[in-house]
C-alpha positions in Angstrom: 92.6 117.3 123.8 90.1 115.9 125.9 87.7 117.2 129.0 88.7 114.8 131.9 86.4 113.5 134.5 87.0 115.9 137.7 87.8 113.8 141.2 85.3 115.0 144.5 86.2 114.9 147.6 86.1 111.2 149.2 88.7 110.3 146.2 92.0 109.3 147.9 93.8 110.3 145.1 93.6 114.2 146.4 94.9 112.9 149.5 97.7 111.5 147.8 101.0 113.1 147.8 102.1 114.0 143.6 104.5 111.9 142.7 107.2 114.6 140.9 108.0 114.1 136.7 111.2 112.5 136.0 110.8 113.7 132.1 108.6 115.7 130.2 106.6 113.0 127.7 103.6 113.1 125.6 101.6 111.6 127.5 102.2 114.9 130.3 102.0 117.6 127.5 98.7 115.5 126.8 97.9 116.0 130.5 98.6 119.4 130.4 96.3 119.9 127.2 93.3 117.9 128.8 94.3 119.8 132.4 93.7 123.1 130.3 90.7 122.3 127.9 89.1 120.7 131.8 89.5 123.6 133.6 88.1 126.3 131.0 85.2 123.6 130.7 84.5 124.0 134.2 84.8 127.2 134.2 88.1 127.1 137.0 90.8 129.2 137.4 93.4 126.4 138.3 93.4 122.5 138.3 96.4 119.8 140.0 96.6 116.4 137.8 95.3 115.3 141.0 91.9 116.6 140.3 91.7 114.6 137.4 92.7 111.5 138.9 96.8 111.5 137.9 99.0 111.8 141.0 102.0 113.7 138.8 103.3 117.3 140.1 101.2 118.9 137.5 99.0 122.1 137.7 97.6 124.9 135.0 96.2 128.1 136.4 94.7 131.2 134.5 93.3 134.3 136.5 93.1 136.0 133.8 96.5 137.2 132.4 96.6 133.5 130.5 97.2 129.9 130.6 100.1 128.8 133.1 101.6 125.6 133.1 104.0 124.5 136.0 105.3 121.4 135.9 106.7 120.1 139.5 105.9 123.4 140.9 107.3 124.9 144.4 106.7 128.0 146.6 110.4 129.8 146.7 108.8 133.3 148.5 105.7 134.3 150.3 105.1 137.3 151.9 101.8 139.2 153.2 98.7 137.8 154.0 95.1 137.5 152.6 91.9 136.6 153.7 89.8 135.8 151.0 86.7 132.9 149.6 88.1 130.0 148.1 86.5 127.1 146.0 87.5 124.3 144.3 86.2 122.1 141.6 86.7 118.8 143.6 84.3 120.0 146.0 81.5 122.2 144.4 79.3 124.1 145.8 81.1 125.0 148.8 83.1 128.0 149.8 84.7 129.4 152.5 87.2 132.2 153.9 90.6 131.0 153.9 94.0 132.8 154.9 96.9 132.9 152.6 100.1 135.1 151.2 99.4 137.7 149.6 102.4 137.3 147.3 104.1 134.3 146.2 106.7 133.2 143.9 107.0 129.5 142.5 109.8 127.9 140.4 109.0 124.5 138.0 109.3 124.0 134.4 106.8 124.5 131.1 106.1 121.7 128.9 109.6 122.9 126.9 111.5 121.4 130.1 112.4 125.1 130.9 112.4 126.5 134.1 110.5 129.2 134.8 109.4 131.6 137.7 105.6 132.7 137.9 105.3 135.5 140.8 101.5 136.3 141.5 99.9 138.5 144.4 95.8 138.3 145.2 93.8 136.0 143.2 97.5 134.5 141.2 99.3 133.9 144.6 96.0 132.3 146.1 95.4 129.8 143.1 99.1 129.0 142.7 99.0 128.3 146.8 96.2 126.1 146.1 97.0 124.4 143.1 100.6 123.1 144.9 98.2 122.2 148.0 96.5 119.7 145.9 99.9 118.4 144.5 100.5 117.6 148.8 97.3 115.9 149.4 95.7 118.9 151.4 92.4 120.9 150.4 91.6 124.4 151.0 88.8 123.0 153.4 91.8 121.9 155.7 92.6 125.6 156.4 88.7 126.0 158.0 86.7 125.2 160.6 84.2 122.7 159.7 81.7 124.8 161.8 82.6 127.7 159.5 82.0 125.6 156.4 78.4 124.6 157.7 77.4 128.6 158.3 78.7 129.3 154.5 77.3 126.9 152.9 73.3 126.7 154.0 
C-alpha cells in the first residue's frame, strides 16, 4: 500500500468523466489499497480514483461504520433532502452548505467482482453522493454560489 499524491482543484483530471472497469486486476485492488491507506492519511471520509489522479470508476468511503469499496458505483434511489457543510480533499480549506438526499442507495461491485448494495442516509448518503460526483467530473463547489463560498471561507 502506498499514500498517493492528492489532485487540487485546477487538475483536469477531476473534470474528467471516470472511465468505468472492464475487470477487476491488481493493479485496481492496488488502487483501492492506496485509495484506502490515502484517505485515512488525510484524515477523509471518502476519496474517487479521480482524486488521486486515475480516471477509473473507483471510490472508498468510511463514516464511520467501516471501509467501503464500490467499484463502478451508481445512485439506484434517492429520496429526502439535506442541507448540510461539505469539504473535500481536492480543495482544502474550503467549505460550504450544499443540498443533497437525504437517503440514497448505490449498486457496484467489491474488489471480489460482487455486486453489492450500500444504502446510507446523512453523512453516508452525502459522501456516497459526492464520491460518484467526482467519478462525473463535477465538485461539491458546483452545487454553490461562488459568492457563498467567499462569505464561508474568510
Amino acid at each position: 500500500m502506498a499514500i498517493r499524491m492528492i489532485r487540487l482543484e485546477g487538475d483536469p483530471v477531476l473534470r474528467q468523466v471516470a472511465k468505468p472497469v472492464p475487470e477487476i486486476t491488481k493493479n485496481i485492488l492496488k488502487l483501492l489499497d492506496d485509495m484506502a491507506e490515502t484517505m485515512y492519511d488525510a484524515e477523509g471520509v471518502g476519496l474517487a480514483a479521480p482524486q488521486v489522479g486515475v480516471s477509473k470508476r473507483v471510490i472508498v468511503m468510511d463514516c464511520g461504520q467501516g471501509l467501503i469499496e464500490m467499484i463502478n458505483p451508481e445512485i439506484i434511489d434517492k429520496e429526502g433532502e439535506q442541507i448540510g457543510p461539505e469539504g473535500c480533499l481536492s480543495i482544502p480549506g474550503v467549505t460550504a452548505e450544499v443540498r443533497r438526499a437525504n437517503r440514497v442507495v448505490a449498486k457496484g461491485l467489491n474488489r471480489h467482482g460482487q455486486e453489492i448494495t450500500v444504502e446510507g442516509e446523512g453523512l453516508l448518503a452525502r459522501c456516497i453522493q459526492h464520491e460518484i460526483d467526482h467519478l462525473n467530473g463535477i465538485l461539491f463547489t458546483d452545487y454553490v454560489n461562488p459568492l457563498d463560498l467567499l462569505k464561508v471561507n474568510k
